[in-house]
N, CA, C and O atoms as a MOPAC input file, in Angstrom:
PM7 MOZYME 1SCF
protein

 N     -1.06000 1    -2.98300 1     3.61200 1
 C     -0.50200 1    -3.57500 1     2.41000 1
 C      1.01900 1    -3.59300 1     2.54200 1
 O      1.53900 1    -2.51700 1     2.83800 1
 N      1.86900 1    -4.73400 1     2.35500 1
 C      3.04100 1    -4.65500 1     2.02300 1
 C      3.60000 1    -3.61700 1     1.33100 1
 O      3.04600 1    -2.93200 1     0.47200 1
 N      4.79400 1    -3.52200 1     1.76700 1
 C      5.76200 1    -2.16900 1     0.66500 1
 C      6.33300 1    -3.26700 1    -0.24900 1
 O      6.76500 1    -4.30800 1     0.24700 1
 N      6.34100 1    -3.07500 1    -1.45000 1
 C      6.85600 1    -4.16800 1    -2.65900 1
 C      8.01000 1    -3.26400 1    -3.52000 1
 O      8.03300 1    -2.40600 1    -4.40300 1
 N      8.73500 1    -3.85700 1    -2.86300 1
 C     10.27600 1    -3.44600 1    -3.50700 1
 C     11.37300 1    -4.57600 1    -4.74800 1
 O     12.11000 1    -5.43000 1    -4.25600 1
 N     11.30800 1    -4.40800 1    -6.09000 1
 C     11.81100 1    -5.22500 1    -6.66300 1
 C     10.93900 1    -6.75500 1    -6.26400 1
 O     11.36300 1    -7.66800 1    -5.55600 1
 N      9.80200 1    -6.68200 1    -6.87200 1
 C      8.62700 1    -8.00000 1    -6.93200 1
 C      8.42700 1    -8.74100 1    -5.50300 1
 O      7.76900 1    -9.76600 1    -5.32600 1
 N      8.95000 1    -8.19600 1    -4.78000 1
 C      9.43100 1    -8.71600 1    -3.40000 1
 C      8.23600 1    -7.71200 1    -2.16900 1
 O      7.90100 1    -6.52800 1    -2.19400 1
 N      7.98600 1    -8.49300 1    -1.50300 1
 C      6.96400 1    -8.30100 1    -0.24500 1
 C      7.81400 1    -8.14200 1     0.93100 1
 O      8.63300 1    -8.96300 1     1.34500 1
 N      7.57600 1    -7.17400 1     1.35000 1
 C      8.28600 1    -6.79600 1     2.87800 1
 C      7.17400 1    -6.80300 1     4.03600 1
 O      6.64400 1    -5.72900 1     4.32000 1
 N      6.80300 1    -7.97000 1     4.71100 1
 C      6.07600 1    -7.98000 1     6.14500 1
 C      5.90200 1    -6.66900 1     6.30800 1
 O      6.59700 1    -5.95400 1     5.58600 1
 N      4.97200 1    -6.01100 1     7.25200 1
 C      5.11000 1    -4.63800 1     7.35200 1
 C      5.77600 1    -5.13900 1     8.95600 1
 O      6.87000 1    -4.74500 1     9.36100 1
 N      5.01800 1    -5.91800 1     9.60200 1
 C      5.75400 1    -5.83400 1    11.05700 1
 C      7.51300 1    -5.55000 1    11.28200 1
 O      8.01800 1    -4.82900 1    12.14300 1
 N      8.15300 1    -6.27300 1    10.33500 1
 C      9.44000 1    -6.02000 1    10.43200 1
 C      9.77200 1    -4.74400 1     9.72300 1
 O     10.65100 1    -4.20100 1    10.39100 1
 N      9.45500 1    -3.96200 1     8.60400 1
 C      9.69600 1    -2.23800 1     9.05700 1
 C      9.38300 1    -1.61200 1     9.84000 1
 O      9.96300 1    -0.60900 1    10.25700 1
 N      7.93500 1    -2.29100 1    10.37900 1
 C      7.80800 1    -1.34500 1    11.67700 1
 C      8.73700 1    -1.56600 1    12.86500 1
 O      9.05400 1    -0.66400 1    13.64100 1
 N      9.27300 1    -3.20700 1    12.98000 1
 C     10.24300 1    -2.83800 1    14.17000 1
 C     11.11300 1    -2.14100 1    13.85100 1
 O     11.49600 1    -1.25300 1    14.61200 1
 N     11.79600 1    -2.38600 1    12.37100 1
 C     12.93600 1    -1.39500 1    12.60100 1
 C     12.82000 1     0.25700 1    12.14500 1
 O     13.79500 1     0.91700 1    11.78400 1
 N     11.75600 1     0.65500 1    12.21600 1
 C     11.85700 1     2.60200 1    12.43800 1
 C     11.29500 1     2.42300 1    13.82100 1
 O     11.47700 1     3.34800 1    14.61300 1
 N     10.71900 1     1.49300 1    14.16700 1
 C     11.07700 1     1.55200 1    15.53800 1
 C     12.41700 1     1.13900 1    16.67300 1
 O     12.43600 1     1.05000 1    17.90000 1
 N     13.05600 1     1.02200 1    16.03900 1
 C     14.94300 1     1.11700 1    16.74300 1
 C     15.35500 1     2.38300 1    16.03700 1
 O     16.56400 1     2.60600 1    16.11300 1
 N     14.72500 1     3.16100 1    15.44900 1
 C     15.33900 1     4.31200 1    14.74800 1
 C     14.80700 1     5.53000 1    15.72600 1
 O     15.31500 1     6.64100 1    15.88100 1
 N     13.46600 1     4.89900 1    16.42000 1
 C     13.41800 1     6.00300 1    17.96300 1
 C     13.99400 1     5.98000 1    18.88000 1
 O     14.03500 1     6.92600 1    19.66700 1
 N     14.56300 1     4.95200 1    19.02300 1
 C     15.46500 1     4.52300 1    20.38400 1
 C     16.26500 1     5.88900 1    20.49700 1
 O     16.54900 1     6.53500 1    19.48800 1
 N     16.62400 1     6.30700 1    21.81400 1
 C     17.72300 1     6.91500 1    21.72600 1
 C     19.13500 1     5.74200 1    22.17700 1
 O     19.11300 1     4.52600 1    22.36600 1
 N     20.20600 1     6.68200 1    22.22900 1
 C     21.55400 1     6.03400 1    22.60600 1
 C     21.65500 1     5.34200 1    23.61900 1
 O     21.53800 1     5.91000 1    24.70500 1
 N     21.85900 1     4.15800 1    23.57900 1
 C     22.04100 1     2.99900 1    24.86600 1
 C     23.58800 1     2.92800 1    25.44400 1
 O     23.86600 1     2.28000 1    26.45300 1
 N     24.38100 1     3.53800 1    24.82100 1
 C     25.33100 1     3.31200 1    24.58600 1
 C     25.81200 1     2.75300 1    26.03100 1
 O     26.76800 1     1.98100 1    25.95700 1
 N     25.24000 1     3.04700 1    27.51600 1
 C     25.61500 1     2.50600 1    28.66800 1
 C     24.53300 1     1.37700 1    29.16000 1
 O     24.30200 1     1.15300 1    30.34800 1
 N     24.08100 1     0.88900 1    28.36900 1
 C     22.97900 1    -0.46900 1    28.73100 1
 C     24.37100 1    -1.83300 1    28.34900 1
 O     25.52900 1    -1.75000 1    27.94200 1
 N     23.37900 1    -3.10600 1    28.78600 1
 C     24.46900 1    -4.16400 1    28.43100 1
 C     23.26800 1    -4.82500 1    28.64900 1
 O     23.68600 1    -5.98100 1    28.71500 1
 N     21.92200 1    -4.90600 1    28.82500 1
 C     21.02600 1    -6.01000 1    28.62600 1
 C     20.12800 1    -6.16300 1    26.89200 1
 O     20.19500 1    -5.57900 1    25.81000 1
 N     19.47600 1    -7.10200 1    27.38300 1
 C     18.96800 1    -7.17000 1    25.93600 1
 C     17.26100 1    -7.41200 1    26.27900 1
 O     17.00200 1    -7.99800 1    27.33000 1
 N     15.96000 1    -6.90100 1    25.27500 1
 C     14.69400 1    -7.21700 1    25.44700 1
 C     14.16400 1    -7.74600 1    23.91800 1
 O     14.16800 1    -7.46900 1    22.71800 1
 N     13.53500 1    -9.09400 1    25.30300 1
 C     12.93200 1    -9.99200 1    24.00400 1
 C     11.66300 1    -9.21300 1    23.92300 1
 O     11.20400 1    -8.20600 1    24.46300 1
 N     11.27900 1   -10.08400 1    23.03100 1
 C      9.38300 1    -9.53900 1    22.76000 1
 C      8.76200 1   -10.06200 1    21.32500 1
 O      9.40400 1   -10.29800 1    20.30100 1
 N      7.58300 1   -10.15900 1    21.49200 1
 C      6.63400 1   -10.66400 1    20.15500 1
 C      5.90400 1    -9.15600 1    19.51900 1
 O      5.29100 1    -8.22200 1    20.03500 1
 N      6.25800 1    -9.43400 1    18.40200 1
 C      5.40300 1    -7.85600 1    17.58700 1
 C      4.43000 1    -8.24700 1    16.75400 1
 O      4.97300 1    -8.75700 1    15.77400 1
 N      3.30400 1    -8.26400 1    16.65400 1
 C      2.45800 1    -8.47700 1    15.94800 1
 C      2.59400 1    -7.82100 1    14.21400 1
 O      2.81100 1    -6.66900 1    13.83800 1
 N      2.39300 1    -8.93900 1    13.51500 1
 C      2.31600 1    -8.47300 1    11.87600 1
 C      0.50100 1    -7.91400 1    11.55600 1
 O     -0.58100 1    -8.46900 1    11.74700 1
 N      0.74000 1    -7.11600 1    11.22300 1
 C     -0.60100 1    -6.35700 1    11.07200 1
 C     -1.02100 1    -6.87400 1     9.78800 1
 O     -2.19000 1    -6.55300 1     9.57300 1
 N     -0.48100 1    -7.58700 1     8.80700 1
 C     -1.01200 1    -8.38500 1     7.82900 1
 C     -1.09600 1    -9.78500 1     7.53600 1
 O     -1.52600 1   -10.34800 1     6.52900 1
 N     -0.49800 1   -10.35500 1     8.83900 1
 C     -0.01100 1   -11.89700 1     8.56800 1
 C     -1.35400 1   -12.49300 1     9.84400 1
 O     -2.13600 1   -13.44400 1     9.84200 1
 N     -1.07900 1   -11.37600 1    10.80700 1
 C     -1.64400 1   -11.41100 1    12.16100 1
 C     -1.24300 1   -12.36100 1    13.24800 1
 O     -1.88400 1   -12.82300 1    14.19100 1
 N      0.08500 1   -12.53700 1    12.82700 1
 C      0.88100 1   -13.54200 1    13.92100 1
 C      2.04600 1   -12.56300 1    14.76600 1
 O      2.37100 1   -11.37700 1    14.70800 1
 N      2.41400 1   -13.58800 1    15.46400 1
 C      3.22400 1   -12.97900 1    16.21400 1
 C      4.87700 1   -13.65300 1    15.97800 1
 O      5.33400 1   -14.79400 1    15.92400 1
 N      5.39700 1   -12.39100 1    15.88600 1
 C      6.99900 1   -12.80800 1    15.52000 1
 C      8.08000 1   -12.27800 1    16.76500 1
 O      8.13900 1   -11.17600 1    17.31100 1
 N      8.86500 1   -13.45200 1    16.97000 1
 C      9.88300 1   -13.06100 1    18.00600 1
 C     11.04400 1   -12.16200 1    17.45200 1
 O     11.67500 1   -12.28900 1    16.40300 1
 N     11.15200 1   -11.24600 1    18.41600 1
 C     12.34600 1   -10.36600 1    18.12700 1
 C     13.01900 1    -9.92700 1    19.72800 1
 O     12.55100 1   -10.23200 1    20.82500 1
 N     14.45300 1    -8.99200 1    19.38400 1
 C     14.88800 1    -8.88300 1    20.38200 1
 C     15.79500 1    -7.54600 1    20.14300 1
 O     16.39900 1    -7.41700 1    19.07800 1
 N     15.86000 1    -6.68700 1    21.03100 1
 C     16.97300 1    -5.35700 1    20.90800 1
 C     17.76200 1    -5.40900 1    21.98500 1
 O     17.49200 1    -5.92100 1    23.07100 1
 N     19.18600 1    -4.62200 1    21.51100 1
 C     20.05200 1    -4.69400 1    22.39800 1
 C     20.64400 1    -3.28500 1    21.73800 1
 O     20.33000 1    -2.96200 1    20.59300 1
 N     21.53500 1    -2.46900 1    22.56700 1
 C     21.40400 1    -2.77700 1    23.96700 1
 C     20.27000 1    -2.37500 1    24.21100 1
 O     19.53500 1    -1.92300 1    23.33300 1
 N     19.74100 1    -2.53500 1    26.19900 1
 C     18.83500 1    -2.03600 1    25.90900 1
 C     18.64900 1    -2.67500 1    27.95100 1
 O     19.01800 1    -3.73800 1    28.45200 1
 N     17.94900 1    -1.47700 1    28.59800 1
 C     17.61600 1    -1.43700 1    29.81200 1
 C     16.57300 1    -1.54100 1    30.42300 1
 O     15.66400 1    -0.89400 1    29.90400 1
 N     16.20400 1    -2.28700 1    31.64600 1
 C     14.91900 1    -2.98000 1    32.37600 1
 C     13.77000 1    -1.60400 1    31.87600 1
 O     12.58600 1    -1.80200 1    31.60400 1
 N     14.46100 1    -0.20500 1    31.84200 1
 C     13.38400 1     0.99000 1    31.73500 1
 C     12.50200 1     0.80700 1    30.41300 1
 O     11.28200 1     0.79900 1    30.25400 1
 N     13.79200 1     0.63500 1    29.34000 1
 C     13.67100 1     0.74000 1    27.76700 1
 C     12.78800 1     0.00000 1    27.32600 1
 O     11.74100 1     0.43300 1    26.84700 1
 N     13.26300 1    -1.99400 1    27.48500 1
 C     12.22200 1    -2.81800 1    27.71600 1
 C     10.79300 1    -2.29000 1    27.96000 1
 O      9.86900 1    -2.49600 1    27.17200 1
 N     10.66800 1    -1.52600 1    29.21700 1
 C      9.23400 1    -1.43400 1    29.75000 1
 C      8.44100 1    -0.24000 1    28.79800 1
 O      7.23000 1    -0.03500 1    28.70900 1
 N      9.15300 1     0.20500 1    28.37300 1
 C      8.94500 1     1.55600 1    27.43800 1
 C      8.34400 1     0.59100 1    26.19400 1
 O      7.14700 1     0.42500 1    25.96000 1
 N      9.36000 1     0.05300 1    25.52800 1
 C      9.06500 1    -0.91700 1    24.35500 1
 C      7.49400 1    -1.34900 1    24.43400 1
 O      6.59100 1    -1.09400 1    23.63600 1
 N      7.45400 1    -2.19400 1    25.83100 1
 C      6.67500 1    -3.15300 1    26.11000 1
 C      5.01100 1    -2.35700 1    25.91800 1
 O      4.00500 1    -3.05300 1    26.05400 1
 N      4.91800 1    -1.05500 1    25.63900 1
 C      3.97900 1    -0.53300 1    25.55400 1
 C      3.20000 1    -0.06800 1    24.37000 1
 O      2.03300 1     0.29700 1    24.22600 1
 N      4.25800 1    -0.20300 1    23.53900 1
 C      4.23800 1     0.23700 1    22.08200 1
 C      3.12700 1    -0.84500 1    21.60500 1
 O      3.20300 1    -2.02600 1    21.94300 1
 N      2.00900 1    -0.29200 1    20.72800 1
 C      1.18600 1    -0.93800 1    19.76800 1
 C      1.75400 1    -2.23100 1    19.02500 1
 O      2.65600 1    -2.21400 1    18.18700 1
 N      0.98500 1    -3.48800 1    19.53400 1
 C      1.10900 1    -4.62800 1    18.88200 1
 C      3.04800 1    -5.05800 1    19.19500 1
 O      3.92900 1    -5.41800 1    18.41500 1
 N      3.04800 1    -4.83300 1    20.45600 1
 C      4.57400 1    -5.72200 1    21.45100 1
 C      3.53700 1    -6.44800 1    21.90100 1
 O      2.34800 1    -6.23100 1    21.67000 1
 N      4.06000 1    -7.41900 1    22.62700 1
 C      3.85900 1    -8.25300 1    23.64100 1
 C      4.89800 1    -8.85700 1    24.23100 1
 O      6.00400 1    -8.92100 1    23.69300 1
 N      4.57900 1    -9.44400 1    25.60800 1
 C      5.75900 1   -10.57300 1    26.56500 1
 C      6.93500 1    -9.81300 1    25.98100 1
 O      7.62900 1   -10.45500 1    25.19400 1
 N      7.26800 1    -8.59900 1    26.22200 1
 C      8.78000 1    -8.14300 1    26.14500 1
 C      9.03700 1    -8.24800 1    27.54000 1
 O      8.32000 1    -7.97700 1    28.50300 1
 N     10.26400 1    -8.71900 1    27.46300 1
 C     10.91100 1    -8.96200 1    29.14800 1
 C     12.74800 1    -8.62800 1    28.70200 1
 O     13.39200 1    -8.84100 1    27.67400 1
 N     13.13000 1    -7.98100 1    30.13600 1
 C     14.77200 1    -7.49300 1    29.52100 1
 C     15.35100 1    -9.01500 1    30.38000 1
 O     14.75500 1    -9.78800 1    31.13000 1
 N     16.66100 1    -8.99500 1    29.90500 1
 C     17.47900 1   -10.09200 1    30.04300 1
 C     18.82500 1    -9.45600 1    29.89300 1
 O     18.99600 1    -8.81500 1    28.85700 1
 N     19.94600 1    -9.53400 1    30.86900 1
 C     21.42100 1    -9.32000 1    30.84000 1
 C     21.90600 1   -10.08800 1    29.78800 1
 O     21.59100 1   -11.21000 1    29.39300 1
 N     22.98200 1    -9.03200 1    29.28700 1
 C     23.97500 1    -9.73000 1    28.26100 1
 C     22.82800 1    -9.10600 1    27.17300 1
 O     21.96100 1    -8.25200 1    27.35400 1
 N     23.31200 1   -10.16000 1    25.55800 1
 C     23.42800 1   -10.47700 1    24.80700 1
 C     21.91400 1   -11.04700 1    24.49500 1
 O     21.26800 1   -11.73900 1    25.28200 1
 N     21.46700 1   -10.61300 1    23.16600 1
 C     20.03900 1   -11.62900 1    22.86200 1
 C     20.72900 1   -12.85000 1    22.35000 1
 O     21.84400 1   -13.06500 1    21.87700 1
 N     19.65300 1   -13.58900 1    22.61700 1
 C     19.87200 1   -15.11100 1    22.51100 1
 C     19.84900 1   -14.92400 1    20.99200 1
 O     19.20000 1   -14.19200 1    20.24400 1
 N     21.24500 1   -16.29300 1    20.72500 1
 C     21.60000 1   -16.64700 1    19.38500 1
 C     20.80200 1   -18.00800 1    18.75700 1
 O     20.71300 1   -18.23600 1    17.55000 1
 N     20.24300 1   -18.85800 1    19.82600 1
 C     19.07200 1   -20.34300 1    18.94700 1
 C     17.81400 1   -19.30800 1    18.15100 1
 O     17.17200 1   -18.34200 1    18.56500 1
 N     17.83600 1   -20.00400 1    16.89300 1
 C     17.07900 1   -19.51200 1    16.05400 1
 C     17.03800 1   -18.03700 1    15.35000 1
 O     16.21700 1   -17.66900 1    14.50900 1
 N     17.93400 1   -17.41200 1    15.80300 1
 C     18.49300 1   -16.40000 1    14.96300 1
 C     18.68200 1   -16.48500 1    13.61800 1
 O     19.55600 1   -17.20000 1    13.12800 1
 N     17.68100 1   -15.58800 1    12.76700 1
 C     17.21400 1   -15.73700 1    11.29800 1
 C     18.94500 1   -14.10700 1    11.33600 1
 O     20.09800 1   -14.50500 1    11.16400 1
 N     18.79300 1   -13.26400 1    11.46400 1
 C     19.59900 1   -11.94600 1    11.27500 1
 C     19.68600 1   -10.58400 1    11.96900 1
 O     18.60200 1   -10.39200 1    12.52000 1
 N     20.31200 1    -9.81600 1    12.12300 1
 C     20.17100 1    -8.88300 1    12.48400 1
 C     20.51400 1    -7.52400 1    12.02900 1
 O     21.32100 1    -7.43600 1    11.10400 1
 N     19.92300 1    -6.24100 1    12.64200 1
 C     19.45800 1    -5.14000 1    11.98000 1
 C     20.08800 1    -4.03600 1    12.54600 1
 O     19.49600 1    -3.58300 1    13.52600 1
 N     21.68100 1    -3.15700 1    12.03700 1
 C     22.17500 1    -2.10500 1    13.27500 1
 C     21.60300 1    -1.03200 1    12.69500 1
 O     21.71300 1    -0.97000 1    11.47000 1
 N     20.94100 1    -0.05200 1    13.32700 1
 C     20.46900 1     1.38300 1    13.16700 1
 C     20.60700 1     2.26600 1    14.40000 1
 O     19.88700 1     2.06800 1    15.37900 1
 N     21.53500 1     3.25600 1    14.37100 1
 C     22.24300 1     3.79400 1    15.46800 1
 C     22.52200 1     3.43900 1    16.51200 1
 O     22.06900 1     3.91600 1    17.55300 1
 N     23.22700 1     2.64200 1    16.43700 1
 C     23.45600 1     1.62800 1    17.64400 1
 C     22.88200 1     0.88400 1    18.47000 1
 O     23.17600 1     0.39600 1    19.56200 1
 N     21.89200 1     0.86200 1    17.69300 1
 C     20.91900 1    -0.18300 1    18.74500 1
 C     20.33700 1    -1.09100 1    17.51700 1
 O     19.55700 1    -0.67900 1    16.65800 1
 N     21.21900 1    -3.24800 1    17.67000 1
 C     20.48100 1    -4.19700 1    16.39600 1
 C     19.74900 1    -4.59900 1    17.69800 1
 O     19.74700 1    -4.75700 1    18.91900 1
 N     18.91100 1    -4.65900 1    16.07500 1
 C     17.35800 1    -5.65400 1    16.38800 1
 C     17.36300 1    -6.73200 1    15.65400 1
 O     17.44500 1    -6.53100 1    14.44200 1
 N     17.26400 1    -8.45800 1    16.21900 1
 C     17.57900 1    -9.51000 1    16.17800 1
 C     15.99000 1    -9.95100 1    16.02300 1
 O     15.09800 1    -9.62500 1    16.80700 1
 N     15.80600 1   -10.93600 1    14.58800 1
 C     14.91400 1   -11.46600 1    13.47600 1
 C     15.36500 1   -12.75700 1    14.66100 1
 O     16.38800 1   -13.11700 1    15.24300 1
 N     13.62100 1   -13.24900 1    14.57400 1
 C     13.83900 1   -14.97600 1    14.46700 1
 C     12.56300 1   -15.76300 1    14.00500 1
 O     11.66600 1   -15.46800 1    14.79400 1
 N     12.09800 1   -16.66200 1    13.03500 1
 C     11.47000 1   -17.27500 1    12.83800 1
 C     10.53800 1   -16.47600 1    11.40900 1
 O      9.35000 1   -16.39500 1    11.09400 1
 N     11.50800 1   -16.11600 1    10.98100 1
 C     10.96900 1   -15.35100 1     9.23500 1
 C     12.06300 1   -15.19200 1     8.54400 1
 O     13.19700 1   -15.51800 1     8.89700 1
 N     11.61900 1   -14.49500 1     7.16800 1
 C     12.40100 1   -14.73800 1     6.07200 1
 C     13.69200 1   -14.46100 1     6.42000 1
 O     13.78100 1   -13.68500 1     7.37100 1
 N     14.68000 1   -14.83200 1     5.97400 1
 C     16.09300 1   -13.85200 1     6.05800 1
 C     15.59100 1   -12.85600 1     4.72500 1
 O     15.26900 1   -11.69400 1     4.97500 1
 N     15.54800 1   -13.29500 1     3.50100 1
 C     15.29900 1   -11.92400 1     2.47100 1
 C     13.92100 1   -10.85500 1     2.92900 1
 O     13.67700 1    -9.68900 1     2.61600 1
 N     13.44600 1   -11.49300 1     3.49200 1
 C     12.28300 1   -10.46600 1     3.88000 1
 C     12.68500 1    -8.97500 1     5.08300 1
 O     12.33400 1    -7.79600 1     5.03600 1
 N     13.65200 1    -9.82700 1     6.18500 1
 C     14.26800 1    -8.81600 1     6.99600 1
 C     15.26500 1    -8.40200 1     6.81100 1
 O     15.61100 1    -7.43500 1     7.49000 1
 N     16.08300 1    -8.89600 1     5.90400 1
 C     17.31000 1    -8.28500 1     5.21800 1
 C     16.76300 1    -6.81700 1     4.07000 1
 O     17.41900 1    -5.85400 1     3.67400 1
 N     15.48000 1    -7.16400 1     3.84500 1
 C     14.93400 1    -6.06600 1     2.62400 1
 C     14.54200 1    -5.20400 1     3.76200 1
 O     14.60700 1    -4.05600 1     3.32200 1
 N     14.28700 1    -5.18100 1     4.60400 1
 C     13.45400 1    -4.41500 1     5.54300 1
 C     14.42900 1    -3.36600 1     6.09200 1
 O     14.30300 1    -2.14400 1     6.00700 1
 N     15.97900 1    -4.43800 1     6.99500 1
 C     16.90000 1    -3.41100 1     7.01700 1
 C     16.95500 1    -2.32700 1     6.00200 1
 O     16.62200 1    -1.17100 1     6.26100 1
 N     17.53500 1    -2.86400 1     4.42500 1
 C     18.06200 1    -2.15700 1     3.81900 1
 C     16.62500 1    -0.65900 1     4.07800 1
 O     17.01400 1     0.38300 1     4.60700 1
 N     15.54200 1    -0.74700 1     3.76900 1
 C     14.56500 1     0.27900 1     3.71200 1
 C     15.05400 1     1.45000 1     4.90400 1
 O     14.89700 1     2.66600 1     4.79000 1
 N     15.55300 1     0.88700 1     5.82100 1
 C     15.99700 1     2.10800 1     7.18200 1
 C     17.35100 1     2.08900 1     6.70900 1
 O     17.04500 1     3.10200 1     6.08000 1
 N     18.10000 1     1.97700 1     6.52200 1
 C     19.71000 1     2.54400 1     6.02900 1
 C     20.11200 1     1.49300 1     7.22200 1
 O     21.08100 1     1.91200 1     7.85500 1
 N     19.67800 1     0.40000 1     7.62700 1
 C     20.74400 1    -0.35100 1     8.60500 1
 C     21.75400 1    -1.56600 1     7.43200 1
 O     21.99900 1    -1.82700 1     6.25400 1
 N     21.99100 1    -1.91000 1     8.66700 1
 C     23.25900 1    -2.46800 1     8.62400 1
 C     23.20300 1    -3.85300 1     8.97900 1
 O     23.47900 1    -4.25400 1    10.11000 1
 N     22.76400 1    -4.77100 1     7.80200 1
 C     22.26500 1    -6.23900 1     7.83900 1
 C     23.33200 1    -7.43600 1     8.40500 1
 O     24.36600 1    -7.49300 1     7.73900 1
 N     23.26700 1    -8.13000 1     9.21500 1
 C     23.99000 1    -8.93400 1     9.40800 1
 C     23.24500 1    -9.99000 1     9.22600 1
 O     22.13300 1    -9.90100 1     9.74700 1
 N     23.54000 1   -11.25300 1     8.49600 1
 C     22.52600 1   -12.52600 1     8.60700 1
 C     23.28300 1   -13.25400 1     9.67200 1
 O     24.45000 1   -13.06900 1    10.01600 1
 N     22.07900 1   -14.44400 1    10.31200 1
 C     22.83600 1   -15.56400 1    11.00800 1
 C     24.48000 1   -16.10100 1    10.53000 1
 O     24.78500 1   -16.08900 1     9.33700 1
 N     25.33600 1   -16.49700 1    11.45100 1
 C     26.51000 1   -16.93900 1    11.18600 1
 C     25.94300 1   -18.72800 1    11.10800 1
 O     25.21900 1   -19.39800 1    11.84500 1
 N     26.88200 1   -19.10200 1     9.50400 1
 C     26.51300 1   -20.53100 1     9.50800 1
 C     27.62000 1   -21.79900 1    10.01300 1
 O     27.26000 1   -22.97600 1     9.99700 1

């Protein structure tokens, strides 16, 4: 079931990615980034997301976690086409694409991050 905060529905997949960047430890010496699809356990689709920083190991670590898929690491920077927002929680954002902005903006706020929406 959704968490319903102020009449409002929060996906559960997107809290779960982000207390899942709240396990990450410190990347602070990575400079790549991993894409990947996370499955919504109530929608039952698959949504693209991406963390940074974040290393070929981390990626493969990720890539194992319940309901990831096709996570693959990539140098640099996650890709900015279709970038809905992004999510900082101890130094490691996690980058929304192809869902609500208020839905993952509510989701940040639930972990104490630090919302950035797409630049227009």
């Amino acid at each position: 079931m959704p968490i319903i905060k102020n009449n409002r529905r929060l996906p559960a997949y997107l809290l779960l990615a982000l207390i899942a960047a709240l396990a990450v430890p410190a990347l602070s010496h990575a400079s790549g980034h991993c894409k990947f699809k996370e499955l919504s356990p109530w929608t039952k689709q698959w949504y693209p997301m991406c963390k940074t920083p974040a290393t070929a190991a981390n990626c493969d670590e990720w890539a194992m976690t319940e309901g990831i898929s096709e996570a693959q690491f990539g140098d640099g920077d996650c890709p900015a086409a279709g970038l809905v927002g992004a999510c900082a929680v101890d130094g490691v954002s996690q980058y929304f694409y192809q869902t609500s902005t208020a839905a993952a903006a509510m989701g940040c706020a639930q972990v104490n991050g630090q919302w950035t929406p797409r630049p227009e």
